[in-house]
N, C-alpha and C positions, 0 to 999 in steps of 0.2 A: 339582470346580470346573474350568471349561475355562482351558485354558494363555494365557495374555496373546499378544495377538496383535502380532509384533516392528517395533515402526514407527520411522522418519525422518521430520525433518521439513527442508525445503527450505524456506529463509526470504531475501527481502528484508531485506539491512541499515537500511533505515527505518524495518524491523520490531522493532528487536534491544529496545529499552528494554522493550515491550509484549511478546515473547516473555518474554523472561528473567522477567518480573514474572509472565507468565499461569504458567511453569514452575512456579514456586513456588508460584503458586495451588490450582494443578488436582496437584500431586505428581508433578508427569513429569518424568523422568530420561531420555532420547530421546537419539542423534544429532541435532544439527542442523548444517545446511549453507549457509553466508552465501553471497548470492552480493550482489555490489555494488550499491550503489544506482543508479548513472548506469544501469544500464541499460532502468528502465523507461523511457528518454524514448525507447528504438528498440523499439517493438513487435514488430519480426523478430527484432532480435538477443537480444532478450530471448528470445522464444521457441524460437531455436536453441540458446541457452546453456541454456535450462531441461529440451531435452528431450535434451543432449549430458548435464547432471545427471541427469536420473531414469536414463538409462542406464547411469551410475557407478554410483550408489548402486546400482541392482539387483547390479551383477556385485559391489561391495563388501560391499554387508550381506545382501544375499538380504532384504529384508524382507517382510512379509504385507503393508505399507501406506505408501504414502509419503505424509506431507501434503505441501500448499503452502500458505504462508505470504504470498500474492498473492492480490489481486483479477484481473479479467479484463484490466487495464492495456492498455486500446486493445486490446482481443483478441489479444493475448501466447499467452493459455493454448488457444486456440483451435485443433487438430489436436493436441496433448500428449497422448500415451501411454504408459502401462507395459505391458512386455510381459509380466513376471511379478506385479506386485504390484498392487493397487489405489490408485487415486489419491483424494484428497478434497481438497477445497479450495473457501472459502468464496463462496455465490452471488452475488457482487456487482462491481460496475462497477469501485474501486479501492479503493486502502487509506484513501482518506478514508472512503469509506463504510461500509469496516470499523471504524475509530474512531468513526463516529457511530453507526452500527448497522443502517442501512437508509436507501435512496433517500426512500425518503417522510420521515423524519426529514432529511435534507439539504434537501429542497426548502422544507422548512419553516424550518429555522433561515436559509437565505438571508434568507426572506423577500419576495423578488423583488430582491433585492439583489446583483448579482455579488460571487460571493466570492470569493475566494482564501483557501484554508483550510491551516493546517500544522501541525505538530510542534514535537519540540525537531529534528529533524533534517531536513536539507536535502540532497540525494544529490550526491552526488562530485560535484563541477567546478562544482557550480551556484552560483551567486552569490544573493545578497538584493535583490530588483525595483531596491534603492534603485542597487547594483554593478551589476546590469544597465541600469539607466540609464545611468549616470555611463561606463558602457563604451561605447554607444550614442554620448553625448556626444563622448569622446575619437574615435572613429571617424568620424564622423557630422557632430558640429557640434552648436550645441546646436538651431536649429532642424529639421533633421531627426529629430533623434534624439527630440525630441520627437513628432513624428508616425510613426515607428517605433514607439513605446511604445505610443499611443494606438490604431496597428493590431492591435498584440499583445493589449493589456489595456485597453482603450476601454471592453470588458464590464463591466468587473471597478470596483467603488467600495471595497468592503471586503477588509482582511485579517486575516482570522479563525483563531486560535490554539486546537487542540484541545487541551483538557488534560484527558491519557486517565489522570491521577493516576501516569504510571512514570517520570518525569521534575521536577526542578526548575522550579520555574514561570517563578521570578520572573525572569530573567536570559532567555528566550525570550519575555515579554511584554515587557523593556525594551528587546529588539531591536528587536522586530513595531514597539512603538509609534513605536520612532524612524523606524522607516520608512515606516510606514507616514503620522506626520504631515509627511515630506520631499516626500512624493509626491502628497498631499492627498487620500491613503485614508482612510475610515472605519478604528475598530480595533475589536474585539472579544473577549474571549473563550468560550470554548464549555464547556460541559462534555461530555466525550465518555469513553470507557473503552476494555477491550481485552478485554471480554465473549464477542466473537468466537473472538481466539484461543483462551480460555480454553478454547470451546467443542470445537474446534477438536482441541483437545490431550487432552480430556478422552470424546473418541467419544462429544460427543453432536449427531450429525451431522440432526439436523432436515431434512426434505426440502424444505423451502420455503426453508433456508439454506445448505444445504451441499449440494455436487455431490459424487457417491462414484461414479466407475467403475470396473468390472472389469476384470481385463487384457485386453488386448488392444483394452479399449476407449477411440477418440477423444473428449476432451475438444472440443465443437463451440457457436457462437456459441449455439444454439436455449437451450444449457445455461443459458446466464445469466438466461432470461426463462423458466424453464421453471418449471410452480407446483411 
């Protein structure tokens, strides 16, 4: 029997509930490596931080394989290489569409409906629409800060709560709805899961859903839409 090939995995704290759960799913016992949530909202700094990590982990673990536990987040992962190990990490746009499971599935459960879709978790410093408003307000006034809001999220009618089953429900849908009826958003919930990661952690890497390069090779946009 050939010798198991020694992987890390590099994860989004967004990620952590849906990790831990796929762990125990799939039997993996792995390194993993958090890196903070605020930072997908900078698609460089994200990137710099991720490819300053795969650089640790190689000199730290020597692995055969590093996952990532990220979607493309505004093309983050975009130029990301290992020089000794192989990279894999799943084909898709973010980690919404990791918990629903595919673009075509997102575009469907909208509906044609702007959403705003989430978790039990919200990344470092972020506030809830309702504390971004009411910030807006304080700064702003309330008239402006209304039309501040409506440039941001004018799209957006609903907020849509995935529940990917690795989290408490009830106390993240009694947030959403407060907020969402403050704001005079629609509210919803979804069913969604963490099928991906599973996948993910379990090398069963599907070419139509997972990107696997070799060392030395760049991680590039084409990769996202590639069949």
């Amino acid at each position: 029997m050939a010798e198991r090939e020694d992987q890390v995995l590099i994860a989004c704290r967004m990620l952590e509930n849906e990790v831990r759960e796929a762990m125990r799913t799939a039997g993996c016992d792995i390194p993993v490596i958090w890196l903070e949530k605020g930072l997908h909202t900078n698609p460089d700094n994200l990137r710099k931080e991720l490819q300053k990590t795969i650089d640790e982990t190689e000199e730290r673990f020597s692995p055969d394989i590093i996952l990532l536990g990220y979607g493309f987040c505004g093309n983050a992962m975009s130029g990301l290489c290992a020089k000794n190990s192989r990279l894999v990490l799943p084909r898709i746009d973010d980690c919404i569409t990791m918990f629903i499971g595919s673009r075509k599935r997102k575009t469907e459960l909208e509906g044609g409906v702007g959403t705003i879709f989430q978790t039990c978790c919200r990344s470092d410093g972020d506030d809830t629409l309702l504390e971004q408003y009411q910030g807006f307000v304080e700064e702003y006034g309330e008239e402006d800060a209304k039309d501040l809001f409506d440039m941001i999220y004018g799209n957006y009618k609903r907020l849509g709560v995935l529940d990917t089953h690795c989290f408490p429900l009830e106390p993240v849908v009694r947030e959403s709805r407060h907020v969402a009826e403050e704001l005079g958003f629609e509210h919803e919930v979804f069913d969604a899961s963490n099928n991906f990661i599973v996948e993910l952690l379990s090398g069963k890497w599907d070419t139509g859903r997972f990107i696997v390069k070799e060392s030395g090779e760049e991680i590039s946009t084409q990769d996202l839409h590639a069949e």
